[in-house]
C-alpha positions as CSV (number, residue, x, y, z in Angstrom):
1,X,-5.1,18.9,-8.9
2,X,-7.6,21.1,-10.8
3,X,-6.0,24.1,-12.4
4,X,-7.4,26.7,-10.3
5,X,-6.3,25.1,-6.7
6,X,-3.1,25.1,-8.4
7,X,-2.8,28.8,-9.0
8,X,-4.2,29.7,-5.4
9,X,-1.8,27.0,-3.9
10,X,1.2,28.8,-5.9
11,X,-0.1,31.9,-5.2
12,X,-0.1,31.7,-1.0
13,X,3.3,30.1,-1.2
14,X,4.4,33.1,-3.0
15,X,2.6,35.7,-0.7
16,X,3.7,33.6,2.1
17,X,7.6,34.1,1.5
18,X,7.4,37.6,0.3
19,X,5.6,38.7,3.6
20,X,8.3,36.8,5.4
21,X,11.4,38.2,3.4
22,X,10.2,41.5,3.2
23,X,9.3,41.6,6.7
24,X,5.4,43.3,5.7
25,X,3.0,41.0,8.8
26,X,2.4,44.8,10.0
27,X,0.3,45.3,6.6
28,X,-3.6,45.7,7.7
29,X,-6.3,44.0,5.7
30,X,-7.4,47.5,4.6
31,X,-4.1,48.4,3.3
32,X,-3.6,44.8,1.6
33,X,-6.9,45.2,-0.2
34,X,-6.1,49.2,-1.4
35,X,-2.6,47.7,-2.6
36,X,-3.3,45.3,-4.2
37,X,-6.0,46.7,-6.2
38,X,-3.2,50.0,-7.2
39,X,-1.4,47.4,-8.5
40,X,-3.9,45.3,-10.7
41,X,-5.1,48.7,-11.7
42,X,-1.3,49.4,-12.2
43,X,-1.2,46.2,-14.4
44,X,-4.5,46.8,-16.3
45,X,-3.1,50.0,-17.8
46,X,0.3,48.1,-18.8
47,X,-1.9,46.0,-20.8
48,X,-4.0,48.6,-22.0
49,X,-0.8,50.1,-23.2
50,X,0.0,47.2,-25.5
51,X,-3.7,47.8,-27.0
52,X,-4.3,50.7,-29.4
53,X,-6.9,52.4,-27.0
54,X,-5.5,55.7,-28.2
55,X,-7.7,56.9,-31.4
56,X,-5.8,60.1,-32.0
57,X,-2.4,57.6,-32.9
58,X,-1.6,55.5,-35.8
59,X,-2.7,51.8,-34.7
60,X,0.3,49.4,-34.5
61,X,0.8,45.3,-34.2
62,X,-0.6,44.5,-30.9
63,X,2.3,42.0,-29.1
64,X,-0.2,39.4,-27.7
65,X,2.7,37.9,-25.6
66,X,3.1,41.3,-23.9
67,X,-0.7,41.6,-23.3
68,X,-1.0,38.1,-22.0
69,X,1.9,38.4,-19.8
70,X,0.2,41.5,-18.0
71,X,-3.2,39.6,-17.6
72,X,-1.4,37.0,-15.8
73,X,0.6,39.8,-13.6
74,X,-3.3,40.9,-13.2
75,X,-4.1,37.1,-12.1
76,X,-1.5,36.8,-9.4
77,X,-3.1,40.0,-7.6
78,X,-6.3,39.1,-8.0
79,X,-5.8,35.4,-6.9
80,X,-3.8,37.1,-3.8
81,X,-6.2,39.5,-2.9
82,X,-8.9,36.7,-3.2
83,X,-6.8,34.7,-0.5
84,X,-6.5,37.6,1.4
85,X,-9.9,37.8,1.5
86,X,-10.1,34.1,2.7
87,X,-11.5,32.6,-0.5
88,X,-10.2,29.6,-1.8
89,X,-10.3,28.6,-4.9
90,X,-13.6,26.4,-4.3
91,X,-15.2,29.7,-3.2
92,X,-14.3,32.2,-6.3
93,X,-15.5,29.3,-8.2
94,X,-18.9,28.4,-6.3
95,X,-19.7,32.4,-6.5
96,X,-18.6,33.1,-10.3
97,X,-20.8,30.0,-11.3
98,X,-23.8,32.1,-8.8
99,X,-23.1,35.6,-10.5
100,X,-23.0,34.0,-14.0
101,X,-26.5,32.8,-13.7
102,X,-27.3,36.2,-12.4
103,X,-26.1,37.9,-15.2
104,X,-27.9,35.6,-17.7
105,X,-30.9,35.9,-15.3
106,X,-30.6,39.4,-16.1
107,X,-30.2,39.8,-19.7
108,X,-33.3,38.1,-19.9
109,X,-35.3,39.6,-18.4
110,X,-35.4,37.0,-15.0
111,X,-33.5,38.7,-12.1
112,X,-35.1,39.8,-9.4
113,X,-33.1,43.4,-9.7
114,X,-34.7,45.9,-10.8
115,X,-33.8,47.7,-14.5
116,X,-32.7,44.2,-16.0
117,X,-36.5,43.7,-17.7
118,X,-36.5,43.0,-21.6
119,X,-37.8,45.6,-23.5
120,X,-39.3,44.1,-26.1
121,X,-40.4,46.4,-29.5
């Protein structure tokens, strides 16, 4: 099994029991989607708390465990929200490969967006 149907698989089993056991089928899709996103914001900023992002401190040893273990608390809400919004994994992966050419496409020069030309000196 690739990697990536194995996280979505692990992911709706999880989802699956914790809307069972803690009884939330009344959630709309609207609330699941604002939710979720507090709380990958909510896990961003834990990571970003393990970073030295603040200037005006004394930088200390950033614990690459810590900030690892909050980019994967950031993966499980993003994979759920992705299933939530009835992606599989197939799907995330079809469209990141589509919005990675884009994004090269832009930088040089090719998309068809406007303010992504190549100004050349």
């Amino acid at each position: 099994m690739d990697k990536l149907d194995e996280i979505f698989m692990m992911q709706k089993a999880f989802d699956d029991e914790l809307m069972q056991r803690r009884h939330l089928e009344h959630i709309t899709f609207d609330e699941w989607m604002q939710k979720e996103t507090l709380a990958m914001v909510s896990e961003l900023c834990e990571m970003l708390m393990e970073t030295n992002f603040k200037w005006w401190k004394n930088p200390k040893e950033v614990n690459m465990d810590a900030v690892r273990e909050e980019l994967v608390d950031v993966l499980h809400f993003f994979v759920s929200i992705c299933l939530k919004a009835g992606m599989a994994a197939e799907d995330l992966h079809h469209l990141y490969l589509e919005k990675n050419k884009e994004n090269f496409d832009r930088q040089h020069g090719k998309s068809k967006k406007p303010g992504y030309a190549v100004v050349t000196e």
